[in-house]
C-alpha positions in Angstrom: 87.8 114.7 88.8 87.8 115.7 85.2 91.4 116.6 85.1 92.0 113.2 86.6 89.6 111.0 83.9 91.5 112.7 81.0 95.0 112.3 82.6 94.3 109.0 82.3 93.4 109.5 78.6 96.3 110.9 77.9 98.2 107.9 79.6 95.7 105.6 77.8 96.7 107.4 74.4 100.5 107.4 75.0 100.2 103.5 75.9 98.4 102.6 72.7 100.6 105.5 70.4 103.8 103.1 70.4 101.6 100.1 68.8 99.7 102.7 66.2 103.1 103.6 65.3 104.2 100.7 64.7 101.1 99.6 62.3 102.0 102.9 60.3 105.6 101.9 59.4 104.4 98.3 58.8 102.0 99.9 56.1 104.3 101.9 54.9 102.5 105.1 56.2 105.8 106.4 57.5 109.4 105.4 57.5 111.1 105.2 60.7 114.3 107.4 61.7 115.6 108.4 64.8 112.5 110.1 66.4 110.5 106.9 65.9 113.5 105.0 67.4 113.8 107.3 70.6 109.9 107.1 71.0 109.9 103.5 71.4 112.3 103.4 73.7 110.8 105.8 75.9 107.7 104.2 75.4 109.2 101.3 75.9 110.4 102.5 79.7 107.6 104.5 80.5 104.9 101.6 80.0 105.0 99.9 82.9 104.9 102.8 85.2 102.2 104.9 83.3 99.8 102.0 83.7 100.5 102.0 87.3 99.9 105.5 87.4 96.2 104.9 85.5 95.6 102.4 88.0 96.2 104.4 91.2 94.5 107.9 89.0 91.4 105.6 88.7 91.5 105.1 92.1 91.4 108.8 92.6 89.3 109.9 90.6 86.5 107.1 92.0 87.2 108.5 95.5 86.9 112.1 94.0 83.8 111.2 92.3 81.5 110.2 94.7 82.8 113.2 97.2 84.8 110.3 99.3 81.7 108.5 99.8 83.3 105.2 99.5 80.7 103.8 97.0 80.9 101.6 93.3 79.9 103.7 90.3 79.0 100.6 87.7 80.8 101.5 84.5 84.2 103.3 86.4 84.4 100.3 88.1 84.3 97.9 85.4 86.6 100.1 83.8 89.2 100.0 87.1 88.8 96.2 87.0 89.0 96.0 83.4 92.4 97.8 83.7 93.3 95.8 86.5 93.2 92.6 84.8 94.9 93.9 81.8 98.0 95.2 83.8 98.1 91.3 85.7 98.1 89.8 82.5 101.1 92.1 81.8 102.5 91.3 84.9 102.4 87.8 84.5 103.8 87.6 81.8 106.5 89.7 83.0 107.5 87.0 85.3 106.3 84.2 83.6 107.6 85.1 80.0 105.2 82.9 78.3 103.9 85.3 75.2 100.5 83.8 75.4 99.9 86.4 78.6 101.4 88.7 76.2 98.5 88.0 73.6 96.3 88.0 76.1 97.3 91.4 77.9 96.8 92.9 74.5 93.9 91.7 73.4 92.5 92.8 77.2 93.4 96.5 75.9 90.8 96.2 73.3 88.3 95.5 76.6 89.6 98.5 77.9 88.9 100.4 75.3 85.4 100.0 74.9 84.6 100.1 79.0 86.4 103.7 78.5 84.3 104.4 76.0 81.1 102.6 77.5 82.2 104.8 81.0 82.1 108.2 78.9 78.8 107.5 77.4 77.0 106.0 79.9 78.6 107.1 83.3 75.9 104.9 85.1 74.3 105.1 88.6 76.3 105.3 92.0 75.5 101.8 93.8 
């Protein structure tokens, strides 16, 4: 199930690396060329289906982690939930195109974040 949690880092990190990027060339940390470019376009493609692929990895590794007992472990599922609601808000702005879901998809990220980190620190009891 290890494997699994820091898959989903790694997703996590290549979801948030397009917007660090972009907050490096607005501060002038780095100038962007064609590598930037091509990375934001991949990103760009690649977003939508890596965070389906965290959600159905969470799912996983929950399953994996209490041995298919089918029971809630208190911080990984605020952190699936968390991540659920961040990729609706995506989605609904998707189909809605109103950038206020935007704002609000991103600002859920931040909520992500810190359940991540609150789940990695304090893996909490099996319910």
């Amino acid at each position: 199930t290890k494997v699994l949690a820091w898959i989903n880092v790694s997703l996590l990190v290549f979801q948030l690396l397009p917007w660090v990027l972009k907050q490096m060339v607005r501060n002038r940390w780095i100038e962007p060329g064609t590598a930037y470019r091509s990375f934001l376009r991949t990103a760009r493609t690649l977003h939508r289906p890596a965070g389906l692929l965290m959600i159905l990895i969470g799912i996983s590794h929950g399953y994996m982690a209490t041995a298919g007992n089918v029971r809630l472990n208190l911080t990984g599922t605020m952190v699936w939930l968390v991540l659920l609601a961040t990729a609706a808000a995506g989605g609904v702005h998707l189909l809605t195109k109103n950038r206020n879901w935007l704002r609000v998809h991103r600002f859920m990220v931040l909520g992500f974040l810190a359940a991540v980190i609150w789940h990695y620190n304090f893996r909490g009891p099996i319910v």
